[in-house]
BALOBA-1460 file (C-alpha; in Angstrom, 3 decimals):
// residues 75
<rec num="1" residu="x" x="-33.383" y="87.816" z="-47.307"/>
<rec num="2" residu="x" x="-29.668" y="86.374" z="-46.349"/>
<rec num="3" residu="x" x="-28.275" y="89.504" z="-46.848"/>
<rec num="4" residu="x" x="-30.726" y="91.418" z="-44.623"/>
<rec num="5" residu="x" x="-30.074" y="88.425" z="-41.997"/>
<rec num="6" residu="x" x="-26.316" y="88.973" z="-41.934"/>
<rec num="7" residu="x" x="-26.574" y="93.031" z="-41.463"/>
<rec num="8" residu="x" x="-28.570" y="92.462" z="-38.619"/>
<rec num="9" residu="x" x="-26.401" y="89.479" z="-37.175"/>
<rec num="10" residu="x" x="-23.072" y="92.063" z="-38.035"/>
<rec num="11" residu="x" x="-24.751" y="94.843" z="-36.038"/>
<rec num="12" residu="x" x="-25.528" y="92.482" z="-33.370"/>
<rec num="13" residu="x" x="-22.134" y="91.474" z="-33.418"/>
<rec num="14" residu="x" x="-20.594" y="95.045" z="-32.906"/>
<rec num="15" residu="x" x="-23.314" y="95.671" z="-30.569"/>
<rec num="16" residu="x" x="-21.817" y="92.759" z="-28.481"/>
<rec num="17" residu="x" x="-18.266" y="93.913" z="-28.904"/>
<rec num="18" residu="x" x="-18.717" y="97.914" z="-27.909"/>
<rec num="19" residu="x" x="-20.711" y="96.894" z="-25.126"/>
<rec num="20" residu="x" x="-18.000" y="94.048" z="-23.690"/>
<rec num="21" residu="x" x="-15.043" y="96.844" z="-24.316"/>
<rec num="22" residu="x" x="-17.308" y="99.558" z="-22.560"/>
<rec num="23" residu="x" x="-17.585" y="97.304" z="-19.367"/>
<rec num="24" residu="x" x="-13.909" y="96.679" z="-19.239"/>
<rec num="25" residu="x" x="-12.741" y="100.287" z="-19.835"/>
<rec num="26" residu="x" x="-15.317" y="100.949" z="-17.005"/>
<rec num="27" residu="x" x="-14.176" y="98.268" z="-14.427"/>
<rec num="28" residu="x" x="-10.736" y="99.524" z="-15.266"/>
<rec num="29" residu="x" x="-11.860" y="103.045" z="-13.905"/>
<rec num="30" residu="x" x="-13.540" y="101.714" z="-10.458"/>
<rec num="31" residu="x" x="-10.329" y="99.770" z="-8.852"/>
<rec num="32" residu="x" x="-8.913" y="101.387" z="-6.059"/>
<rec num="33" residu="x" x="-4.737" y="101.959" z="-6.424"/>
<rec num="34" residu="x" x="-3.286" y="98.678" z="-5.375"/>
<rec num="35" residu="x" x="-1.159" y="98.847" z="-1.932"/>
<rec num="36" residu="x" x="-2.003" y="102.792" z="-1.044"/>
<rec num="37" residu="x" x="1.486" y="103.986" z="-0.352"/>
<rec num="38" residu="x" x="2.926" y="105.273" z="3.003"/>
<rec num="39" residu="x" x="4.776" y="108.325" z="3.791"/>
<rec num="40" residu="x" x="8.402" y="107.988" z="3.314"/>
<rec num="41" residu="x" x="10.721" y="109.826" z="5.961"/>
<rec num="42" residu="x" x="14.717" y="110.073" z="5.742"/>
<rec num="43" residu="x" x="16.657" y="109.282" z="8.889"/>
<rec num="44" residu="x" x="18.254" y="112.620" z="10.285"/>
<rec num="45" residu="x" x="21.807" y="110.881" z="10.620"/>
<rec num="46" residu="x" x="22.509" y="108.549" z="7.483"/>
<rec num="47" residu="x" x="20.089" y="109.900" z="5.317"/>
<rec num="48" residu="x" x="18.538" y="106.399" z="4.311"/>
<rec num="49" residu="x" x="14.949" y="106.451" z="3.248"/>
<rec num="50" residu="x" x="11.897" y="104.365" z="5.095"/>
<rec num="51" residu="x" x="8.946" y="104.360" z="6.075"/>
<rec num="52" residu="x" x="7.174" y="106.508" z="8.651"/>
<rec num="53" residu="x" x="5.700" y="103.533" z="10.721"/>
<rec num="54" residu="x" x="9.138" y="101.673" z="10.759"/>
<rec num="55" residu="x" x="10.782" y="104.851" z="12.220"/>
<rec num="56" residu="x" x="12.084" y="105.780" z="15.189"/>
<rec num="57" residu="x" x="11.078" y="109.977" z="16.242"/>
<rec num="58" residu="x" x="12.427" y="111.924" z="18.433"/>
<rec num="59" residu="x" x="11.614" y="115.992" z="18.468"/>
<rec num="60" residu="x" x="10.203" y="115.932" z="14.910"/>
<rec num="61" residu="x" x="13.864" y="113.857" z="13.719"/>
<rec num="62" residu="x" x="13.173" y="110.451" z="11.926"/>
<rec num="63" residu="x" x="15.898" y="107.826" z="12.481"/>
<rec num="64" residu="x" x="16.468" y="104.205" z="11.280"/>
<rec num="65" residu="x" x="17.592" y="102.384" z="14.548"/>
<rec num="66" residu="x" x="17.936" y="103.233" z="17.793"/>
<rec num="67" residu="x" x="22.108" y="103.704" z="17.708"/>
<rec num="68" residu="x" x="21.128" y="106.334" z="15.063"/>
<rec num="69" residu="x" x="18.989" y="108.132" z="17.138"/>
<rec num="70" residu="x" x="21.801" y="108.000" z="20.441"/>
<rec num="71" residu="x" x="24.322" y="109.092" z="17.798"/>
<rec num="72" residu="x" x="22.794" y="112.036" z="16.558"/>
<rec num="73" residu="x" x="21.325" y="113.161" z="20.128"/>
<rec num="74" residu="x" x="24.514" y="113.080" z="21.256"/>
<rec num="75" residu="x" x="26.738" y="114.689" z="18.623"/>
């Protein structure tokens, strides 16, 4: 009688387990990407990398500050 009592307490016990790792593989599976990136864009006179929202455009030419943007308009 024990012994029957401990299978069925051991198969509850790997029930309990498969089902716990089964709802953290899944929960794993439904986060959305932390901090969705932005488009990067390279400045048409230095050549330094930044975002799209922090640039400045002029006729399809990203730049990284306005002196940038006189500079290469001009030369």
């Amino acid at each position: 009688m024990a012994k029957i009592i401990l299978l069925v307490l051991g198969l509850l016990l790997a029930y309990w387990i498969l089902k716990t790792y089964r709802r953290r593989v899944g929960r794993g599976d439904a986060r959305p990407p932390a901090g969705a990136g932005e488009d990067m864009v390279k400045c048409a006179r230095c050549g330094v990398h930044l975002p799209r929202s922090e640039s400045l455009t002029t006729r399809g030419h990203f730049y990284c500050s306005p002196e940038h943007q006189r500079e290469h308009r001009a030369g």
